[in-house]
C-alpha positions as CSV (number, residue, x, y, z in Angstrom):
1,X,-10.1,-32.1,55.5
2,X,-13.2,-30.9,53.1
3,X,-12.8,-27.2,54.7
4,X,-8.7,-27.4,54.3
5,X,-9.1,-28.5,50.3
6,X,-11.6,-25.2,49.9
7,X,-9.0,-22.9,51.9
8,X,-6.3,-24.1,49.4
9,X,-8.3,-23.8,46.4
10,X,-9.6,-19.8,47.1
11,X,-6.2,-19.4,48.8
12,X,-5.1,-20.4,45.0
13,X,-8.0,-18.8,43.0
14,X,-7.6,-15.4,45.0
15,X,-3.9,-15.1,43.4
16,X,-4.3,-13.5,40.6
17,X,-2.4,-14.8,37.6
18,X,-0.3,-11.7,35.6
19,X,-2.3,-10.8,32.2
20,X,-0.7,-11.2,28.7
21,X,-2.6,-10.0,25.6
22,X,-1.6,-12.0,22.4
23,X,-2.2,-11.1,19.1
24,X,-5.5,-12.4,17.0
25,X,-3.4,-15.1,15.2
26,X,-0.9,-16.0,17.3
27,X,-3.7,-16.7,20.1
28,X,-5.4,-19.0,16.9
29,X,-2.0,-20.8,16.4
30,X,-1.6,-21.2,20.0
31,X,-5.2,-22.2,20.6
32,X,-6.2,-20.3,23.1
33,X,-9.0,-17.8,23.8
34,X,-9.6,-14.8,26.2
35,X,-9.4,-16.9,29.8
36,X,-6.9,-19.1,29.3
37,X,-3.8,-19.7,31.0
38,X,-0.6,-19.8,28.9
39,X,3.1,-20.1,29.9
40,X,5.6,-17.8,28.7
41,X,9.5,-19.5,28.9
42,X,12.4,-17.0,28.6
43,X,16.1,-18.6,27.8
44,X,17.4,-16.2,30.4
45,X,17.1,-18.9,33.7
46,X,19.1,-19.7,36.0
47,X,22.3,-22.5,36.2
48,X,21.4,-25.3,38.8
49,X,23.2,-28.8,39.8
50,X,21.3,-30.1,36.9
51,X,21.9,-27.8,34.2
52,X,20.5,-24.8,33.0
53,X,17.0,-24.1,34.3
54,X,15.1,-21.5,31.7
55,X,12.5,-18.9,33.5
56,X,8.9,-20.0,33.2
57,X,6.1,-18.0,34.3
58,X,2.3,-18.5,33.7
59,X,0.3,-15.7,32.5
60,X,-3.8,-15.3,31.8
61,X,-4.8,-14.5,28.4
62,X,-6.5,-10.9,29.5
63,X,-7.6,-10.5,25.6
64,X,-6.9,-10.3,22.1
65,X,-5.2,-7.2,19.8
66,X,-5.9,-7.4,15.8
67,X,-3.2,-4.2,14.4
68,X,-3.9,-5.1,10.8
69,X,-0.6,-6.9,10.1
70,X,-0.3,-10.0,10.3
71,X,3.4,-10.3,11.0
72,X,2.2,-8.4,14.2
73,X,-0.9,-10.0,14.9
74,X,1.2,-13.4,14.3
75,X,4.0,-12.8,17.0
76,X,3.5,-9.9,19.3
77,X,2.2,-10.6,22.6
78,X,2.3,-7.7,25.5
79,X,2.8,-8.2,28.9
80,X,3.4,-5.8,32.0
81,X,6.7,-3.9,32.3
82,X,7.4,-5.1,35.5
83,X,6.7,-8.9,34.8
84,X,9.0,-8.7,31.4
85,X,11.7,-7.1,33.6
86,X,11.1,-10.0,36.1
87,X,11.2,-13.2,33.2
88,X,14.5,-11.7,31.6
89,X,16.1,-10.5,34.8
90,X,16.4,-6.8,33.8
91,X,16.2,-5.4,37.5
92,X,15.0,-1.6,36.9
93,X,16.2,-1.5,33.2
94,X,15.0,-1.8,29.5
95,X,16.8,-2.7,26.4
96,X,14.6,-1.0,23.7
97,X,12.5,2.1,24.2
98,X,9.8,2.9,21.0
99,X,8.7,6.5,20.2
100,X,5.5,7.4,18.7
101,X,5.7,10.7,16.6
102,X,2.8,12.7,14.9
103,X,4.6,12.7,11.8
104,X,5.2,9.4,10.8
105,X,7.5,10.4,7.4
106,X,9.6,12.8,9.6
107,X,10.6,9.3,11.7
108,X,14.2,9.5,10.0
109,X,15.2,12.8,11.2
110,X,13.6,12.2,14.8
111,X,15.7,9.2,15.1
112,X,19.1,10.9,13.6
113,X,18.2,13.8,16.9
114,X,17.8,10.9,19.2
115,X,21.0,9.4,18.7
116,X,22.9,12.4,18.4
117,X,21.6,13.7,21.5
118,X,22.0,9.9,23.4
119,X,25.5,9.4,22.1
120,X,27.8,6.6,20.2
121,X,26.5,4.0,22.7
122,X,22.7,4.2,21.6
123,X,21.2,3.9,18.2
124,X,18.0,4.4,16.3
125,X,15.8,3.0,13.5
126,X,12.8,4.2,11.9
127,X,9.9,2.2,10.7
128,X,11.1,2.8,7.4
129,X,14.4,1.2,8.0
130,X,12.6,-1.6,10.0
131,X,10.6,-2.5,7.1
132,X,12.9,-1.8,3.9
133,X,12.5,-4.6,2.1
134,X,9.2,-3.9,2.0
135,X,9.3,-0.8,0.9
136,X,11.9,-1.6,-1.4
137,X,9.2,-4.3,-3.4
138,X,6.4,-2.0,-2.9
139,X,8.5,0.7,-5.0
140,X,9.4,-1.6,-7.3
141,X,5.6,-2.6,-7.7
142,X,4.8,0.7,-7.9
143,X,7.1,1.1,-11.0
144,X,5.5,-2.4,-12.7
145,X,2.2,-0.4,-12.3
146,X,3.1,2.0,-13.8
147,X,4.5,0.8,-17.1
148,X,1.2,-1.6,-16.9
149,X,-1.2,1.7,-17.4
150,X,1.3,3.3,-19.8
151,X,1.0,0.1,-22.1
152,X,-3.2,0.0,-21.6
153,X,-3.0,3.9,-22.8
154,X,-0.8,3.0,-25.6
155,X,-3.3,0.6,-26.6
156,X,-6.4,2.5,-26.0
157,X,-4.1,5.5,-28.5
158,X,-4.2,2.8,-30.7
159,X,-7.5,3.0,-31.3
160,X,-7.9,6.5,-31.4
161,X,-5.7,6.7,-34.2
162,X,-6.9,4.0,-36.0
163,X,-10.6,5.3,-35.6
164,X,-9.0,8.9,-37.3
165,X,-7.0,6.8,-39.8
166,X,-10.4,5.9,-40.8
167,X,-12.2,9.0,-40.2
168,X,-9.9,10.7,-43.0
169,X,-11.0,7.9,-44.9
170,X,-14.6,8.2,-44.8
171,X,-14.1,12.3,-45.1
172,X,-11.9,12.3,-48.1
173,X,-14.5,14.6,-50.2
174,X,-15.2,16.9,-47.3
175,X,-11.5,17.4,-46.7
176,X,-10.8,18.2,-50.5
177,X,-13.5,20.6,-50.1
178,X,-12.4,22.7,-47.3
179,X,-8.9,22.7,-49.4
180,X,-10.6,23.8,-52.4
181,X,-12.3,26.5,-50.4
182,X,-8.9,27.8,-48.9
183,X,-8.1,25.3,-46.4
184,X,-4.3,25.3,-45.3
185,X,-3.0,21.8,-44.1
186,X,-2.3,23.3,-40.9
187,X,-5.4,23.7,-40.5
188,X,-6.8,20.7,-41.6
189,X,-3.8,19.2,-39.2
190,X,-5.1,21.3,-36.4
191,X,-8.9,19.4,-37.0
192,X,-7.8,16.1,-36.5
193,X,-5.7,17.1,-33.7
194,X,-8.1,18.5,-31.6
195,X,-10.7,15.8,-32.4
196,X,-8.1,12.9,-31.3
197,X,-7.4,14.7,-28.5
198,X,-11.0,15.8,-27.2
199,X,-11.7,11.8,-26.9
200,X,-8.5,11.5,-25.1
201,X,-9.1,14.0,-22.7
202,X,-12.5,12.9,-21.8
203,X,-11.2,9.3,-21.9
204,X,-8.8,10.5,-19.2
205,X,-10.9,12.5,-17.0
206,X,-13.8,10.1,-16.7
207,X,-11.1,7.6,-16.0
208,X,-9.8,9.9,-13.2
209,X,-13.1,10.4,-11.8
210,X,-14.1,6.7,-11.8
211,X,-10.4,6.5,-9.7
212,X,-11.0,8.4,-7.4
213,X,-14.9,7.0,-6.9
214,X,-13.2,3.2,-6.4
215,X,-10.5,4.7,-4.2
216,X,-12.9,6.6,-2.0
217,X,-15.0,3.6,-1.4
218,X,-12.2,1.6,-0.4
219,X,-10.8,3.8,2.0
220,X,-13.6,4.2,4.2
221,X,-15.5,0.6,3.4
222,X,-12.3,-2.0,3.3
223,X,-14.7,-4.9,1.7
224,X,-11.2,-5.9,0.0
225,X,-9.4,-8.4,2.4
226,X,-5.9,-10.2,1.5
227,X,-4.7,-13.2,2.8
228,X,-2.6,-12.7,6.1
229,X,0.0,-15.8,5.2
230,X,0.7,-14.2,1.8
231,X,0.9,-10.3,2.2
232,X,1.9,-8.1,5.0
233,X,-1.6,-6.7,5.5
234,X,-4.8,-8.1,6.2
235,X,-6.5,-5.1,4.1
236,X,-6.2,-3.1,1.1
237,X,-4.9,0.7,2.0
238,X,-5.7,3.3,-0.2
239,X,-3.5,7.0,0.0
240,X,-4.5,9.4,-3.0
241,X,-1.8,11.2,-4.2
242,X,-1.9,14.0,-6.5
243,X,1.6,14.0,-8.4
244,X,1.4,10.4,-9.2
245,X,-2.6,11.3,-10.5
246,X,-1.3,14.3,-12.5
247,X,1.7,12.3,-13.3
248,X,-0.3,9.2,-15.1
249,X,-3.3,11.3,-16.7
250,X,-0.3,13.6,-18.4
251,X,1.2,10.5,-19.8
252,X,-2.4,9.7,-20.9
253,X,-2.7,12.9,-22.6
254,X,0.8,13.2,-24.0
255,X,0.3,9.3,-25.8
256,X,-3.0,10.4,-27.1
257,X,-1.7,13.8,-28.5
258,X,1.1,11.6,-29.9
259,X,-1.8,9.0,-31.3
260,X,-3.5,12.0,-33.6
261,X,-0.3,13.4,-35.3
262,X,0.1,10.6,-38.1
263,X,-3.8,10.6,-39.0
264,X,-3.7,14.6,-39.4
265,X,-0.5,14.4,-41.0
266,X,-2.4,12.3,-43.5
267,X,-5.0,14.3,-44.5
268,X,-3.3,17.4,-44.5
269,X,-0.9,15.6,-47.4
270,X,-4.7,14.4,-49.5
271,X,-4.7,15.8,-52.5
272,X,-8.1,17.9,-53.4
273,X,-7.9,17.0,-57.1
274,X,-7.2,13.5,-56.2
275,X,-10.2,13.3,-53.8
276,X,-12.9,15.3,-55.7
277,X,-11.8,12.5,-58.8
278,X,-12.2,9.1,-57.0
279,X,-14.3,11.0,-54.4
């Protein structure tokens, strides 16, 4: 009896279970770890006497998969071709083929080929359509950012041209002066303008640099982590790109420019008499 019990149990041992790899949070939710056995039920059963019977087939948990997303790592698990053909009764068929391209932002065109090649029976969608309403916030955030660090500039012109507003102040006599000496007010205009905007342009470019320092670091040393159950991603990403860089430090420059016209427009209109008087 002893020796029958042990032939059952390696006859039982030395059938291997199929292997499933779940994702990092769904194997958390589920409570399992690598090793365990889990059971995978599929609506698509069989009728009996008794009703309908779904297909239920055990699986061993042959490791874990962390993509980065937690919508993925919440709800993906992978199995073996054959064994997903078997639980949903396939035969030799599929129901969804995925493509990997090299381009990633080419995806749209690649899938328009595909179809047009396959015919009116199969369709196509890219990641992009897959995951519009994320892309759709992610512009609109992009836009809210935007207008964010157009208002800080606008204060930050602010006080550039209140600190020349008070630098014509303070150089009343010196600017009656160069007028009594043959100064135009163009010229004088031309003074303040260029001083206003020498602060804004090194405002801007050490700004820039300081950008593209913080955006370096966190592209290669992600020490920024989100929470899964709020955002999409587990991780900050960081893509550098150059128009939206040349796009915000012109902006910069044009609302500083903009921030010096008033203050030299005020002390080209000062008076030399006037100032050399009450100077």
């Amino acid at each position: 009896m002893k020796n029958l019990i042990e032939t059952d149990q390696k006859e039982s041992t030395s059938i291997a279970m199929p292997s499933i790899i779940l994702g990092k949070e769904l194997a958390k939710n589920l409570g399992v770890i690598q090793g365990d056995p889990v059971y995978l039920i599929s609506p698509m059963g069989m009728i009996s006497p008794i009703g309908h019977i779904p297909t239920m087939k055990r699986f061993k948990v042959a490791g874990l998969f962390e993509s980065g997303m937690y919508e993925y790592d919440r709800t993906l698990a992978y199995i073996h071709i054959k064994d997903a053909q078997k639980i949903l009764r396939l035969g030799d068929s599929v129901n969804g083929i995925e493509v990997r391209v090299n381009d990633i932002y080419n995806a749209r065109n690649i899938a328009g080929s595909i179809v047009k090649k396959l015919g009116f029976q199969y369709w196509a969608r890219d990641w992009m359509q897959m995951n519009q309403n994320l892309f759709s916030a992610l512009k609109l955030e992009k836009t809210v950012m935007f207008i964010i660090l157009a208002l800080i500039v606008l204060v930050a012109a602010f006080n550039i041209a209140s600190m020349l507003i008070m630098m014509v102040m303070e150089k009343t006599k010196d600017i009656a002066i160069l007028k009594a000496m043959g100064a135009t007010d163009k010229s004088i205009r031309k003074i303040f303008v260029l001083k206003g905007t020498v602060i804004g342009s090194i405002g801007i470019i050490f700004g820039v640099c300081m950008g593209f320092l913080l955006c370096t670091v966190l592209k290669y040393y992600q020490f920024i982590e989100l929470p899964g159950d709020v955002y999409y991603i587990t991780t900050l990403p960081v893509k550098l790109e150059l128009l939206d860089v040349v796009t915000i430090a012109s902006a910069a420059m044009a609302i500083s420019f903009l921030s010096t016209l008033y203050p030299a427009r005020q002390a080209s209109k000062l008076d030399p008499v006037e100032a050399l008087r009450y100077g």
